[in-house]
C-alpha positions as CSV (number, residue, x, y, z in Angstrom):
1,X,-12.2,28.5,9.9
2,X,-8.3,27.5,9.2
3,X,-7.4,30.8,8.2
4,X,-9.3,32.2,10.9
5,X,-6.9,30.1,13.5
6,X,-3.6,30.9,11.8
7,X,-4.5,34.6,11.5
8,X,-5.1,34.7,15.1
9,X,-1.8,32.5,15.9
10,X,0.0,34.5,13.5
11,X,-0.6,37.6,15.6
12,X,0.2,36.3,18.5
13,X,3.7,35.4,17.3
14,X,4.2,38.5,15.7
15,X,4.3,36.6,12.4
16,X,3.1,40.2,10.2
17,X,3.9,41.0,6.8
18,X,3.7,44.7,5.7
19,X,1.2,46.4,6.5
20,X,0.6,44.4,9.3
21,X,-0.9,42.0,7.5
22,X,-0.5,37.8,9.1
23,X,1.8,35.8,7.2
24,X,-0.5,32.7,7.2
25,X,2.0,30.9,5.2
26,X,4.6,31.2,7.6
27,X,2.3,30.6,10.5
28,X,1.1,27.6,8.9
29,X,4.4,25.9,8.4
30,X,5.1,26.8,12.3
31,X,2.2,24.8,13.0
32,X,2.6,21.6,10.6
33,X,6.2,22.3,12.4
34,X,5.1,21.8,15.9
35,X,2.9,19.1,15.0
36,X,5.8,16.8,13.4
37,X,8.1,17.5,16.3
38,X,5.2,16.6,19.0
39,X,4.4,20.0,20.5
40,X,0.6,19.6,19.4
41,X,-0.1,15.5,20.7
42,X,-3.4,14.9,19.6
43,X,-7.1,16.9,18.9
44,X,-9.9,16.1,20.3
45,X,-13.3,18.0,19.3
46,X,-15.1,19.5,21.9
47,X,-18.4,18.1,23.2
48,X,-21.4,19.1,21.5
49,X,-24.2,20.8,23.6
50,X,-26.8,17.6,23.7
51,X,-23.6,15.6,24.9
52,X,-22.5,17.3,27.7
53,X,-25.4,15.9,30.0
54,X,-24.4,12.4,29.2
55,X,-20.5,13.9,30.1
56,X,-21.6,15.2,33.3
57,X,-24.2,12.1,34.1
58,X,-21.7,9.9,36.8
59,X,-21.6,6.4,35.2
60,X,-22.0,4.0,38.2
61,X,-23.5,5.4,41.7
62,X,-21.4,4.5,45.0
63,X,-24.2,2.3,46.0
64,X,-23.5,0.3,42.5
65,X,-20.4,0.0,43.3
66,X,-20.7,-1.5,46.5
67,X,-22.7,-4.0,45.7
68,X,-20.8,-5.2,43.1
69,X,-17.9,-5.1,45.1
70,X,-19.8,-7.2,47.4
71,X,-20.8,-9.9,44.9
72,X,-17.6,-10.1,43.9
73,X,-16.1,-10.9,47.2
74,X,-19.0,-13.1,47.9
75,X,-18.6,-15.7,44.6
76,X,-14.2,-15.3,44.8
77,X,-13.0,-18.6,45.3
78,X,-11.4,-19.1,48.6
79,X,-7.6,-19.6,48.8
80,X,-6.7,-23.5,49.3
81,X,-5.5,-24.2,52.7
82,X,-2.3,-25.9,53.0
C-alpha cells in the first residue's frame, strides 16, 4: 500500500519521529517534491504474470524480416536515369 511505500522510503532517509517512528507526512511531501521537480519521470506498472509470455514472445522472426525486406526491394521503384 501507499503508506506501506513511504514507511519504507521514510526509513531509508532517516525521516523518524520519536520513537523511531516514519514521518510519513514528511516523506510524502519529499516525494510529491521529487515528482514536481522531475526526479521520478514517469510510472509504469509492472507486467502481470499471464503477460510476460507475450513480453518475451519476439514479434517478427529473422526470416520475416528478410522477406519483407526482400519484397520491399523487389516492388521500389527504380531511380530515373538521367
Amino acid at each position: 500500500s501507499a503508506e506501506d511505500f513511504l514507511e519504507k522510503l521514510a526509513r531509508k532517509y532517516g525521516k523518524l519521529l520519536k520513537g523511531n517512528e516514519p514521518d510519513l507526512e514528511c516523506t510524502a511531501k519529499m516525494v510529491l517534491n521529487d515528482w514536481c521537480r522531475g526526479k521520478l519521470p514517469y510510472f509504469v506498472e509492472p507486467p502481470a504474470n499471464d503477460d510476460e509470455r507475450y513480453l518475451k514472445k519476439p514479434l517478427a522472426s529473422k526470416v520475416d524480416l528478410e522477406y519483407k525486406a526482400k519484397q520491399l526491394a523487389a516492388n521500389a521503384p527504380s531511380a530515373p536515369r538521367v
